[in-house]
C-alpha positions as CSV (number, residue, x, y, z in Angstrom):
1,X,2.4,13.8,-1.9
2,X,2.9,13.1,1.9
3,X,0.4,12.3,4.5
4,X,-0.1,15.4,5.6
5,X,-0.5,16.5,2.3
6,X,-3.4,14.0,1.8
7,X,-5.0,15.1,4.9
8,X,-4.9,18.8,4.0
9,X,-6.3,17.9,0.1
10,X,-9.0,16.1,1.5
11,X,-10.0,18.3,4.4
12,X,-10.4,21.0,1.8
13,X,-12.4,19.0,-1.0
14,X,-14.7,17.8,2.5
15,X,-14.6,20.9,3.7
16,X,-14.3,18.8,7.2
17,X,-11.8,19.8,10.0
18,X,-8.1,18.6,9.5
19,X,-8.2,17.1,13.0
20,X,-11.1,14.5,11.9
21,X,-9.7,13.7,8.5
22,X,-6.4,12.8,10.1
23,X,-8.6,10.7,12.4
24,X,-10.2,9.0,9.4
25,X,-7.0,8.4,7.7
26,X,-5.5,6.9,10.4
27,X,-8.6,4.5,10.9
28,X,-8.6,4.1,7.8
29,X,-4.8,2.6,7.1
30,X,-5.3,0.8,10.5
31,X,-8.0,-1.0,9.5
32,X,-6.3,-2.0,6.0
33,X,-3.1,-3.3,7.9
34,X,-5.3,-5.6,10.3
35,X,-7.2,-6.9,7.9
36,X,-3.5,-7.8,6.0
37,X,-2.6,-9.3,9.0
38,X,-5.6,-11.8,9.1
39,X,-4.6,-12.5,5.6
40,X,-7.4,-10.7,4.2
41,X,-7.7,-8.9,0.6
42,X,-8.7,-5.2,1.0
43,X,-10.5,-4.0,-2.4
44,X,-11.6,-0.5,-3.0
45,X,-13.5,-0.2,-6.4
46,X,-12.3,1.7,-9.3
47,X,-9.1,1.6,-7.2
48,X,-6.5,-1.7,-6.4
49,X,-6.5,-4.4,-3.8
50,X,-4.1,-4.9,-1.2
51,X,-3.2,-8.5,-0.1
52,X,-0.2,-10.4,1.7
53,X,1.8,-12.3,-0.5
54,X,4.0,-14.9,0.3
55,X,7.9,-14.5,-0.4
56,X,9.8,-17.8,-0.8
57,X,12.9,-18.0,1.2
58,X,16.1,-17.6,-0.9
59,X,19.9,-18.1,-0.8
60,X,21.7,-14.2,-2.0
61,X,24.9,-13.3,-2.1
62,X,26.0,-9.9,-1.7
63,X,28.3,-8.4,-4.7
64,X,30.7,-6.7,-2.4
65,X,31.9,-9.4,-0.5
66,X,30.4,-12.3,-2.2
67,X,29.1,-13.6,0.8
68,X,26.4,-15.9,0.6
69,X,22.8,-14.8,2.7
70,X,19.7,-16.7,3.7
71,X,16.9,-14.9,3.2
72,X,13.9,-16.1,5.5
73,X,10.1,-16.8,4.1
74,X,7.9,-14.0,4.9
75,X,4.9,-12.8,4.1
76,X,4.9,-9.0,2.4
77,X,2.6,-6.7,2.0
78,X,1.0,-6.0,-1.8
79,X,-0.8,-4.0,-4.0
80,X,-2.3,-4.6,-7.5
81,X,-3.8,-1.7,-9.4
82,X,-7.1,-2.2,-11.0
83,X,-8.0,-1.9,-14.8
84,X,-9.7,1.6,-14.2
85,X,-6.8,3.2,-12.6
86,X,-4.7,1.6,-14.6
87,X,-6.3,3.1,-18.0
88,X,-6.9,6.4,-16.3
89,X,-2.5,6.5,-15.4
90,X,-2.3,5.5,-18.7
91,X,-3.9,8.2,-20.6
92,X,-2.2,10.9,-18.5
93,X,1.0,9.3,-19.0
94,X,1.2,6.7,-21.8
């Protein structure tokens, strides 16, 4: 499932205009990514959390060549699955 796809799925089980769903989407996963940027955690009950992690910085080499690459520290964006999603993925799939 695309975005799109989401948009359309939800406009239908709202039964709200595509146009204002997209809008609330949109919001939506703005909001989430500025709050990520602040270095907040973003939970949604019965759902995950999002939250920046911090990556060390690392020495790689590449297989091919077997060159030897820096990888820089970063910060990444993550998400962790909470124990009622988890069970319900589970028990359609486990």
């Amino acid at each position: 499932m695309n975005k799109s796809d989401l948009v359309k799925s939800i406009s239908q089980e709202c039964m709200i205009p595509i146009k204002t769903t997209q809008k609330v989407l949109d919001s939506m996963l703005n909001l989430i990514t500025e709050a990520l940027l602040r270095g907040e955690v973003v939970s949604l009950s019965n759902f995950g959390k999002f939250f920046a992690k911090y990556s060390r910085g690392a020495v790689k080499s590449v297989p091919s060549t077997a060159l030897r690459v820096s990888v820089p520290p970063k910060f990444v964006p993550k998400f962790s699955a909470f124990r009622a999603l988890k069970r319900r993925f589970l028990l359609n799939f486990g």
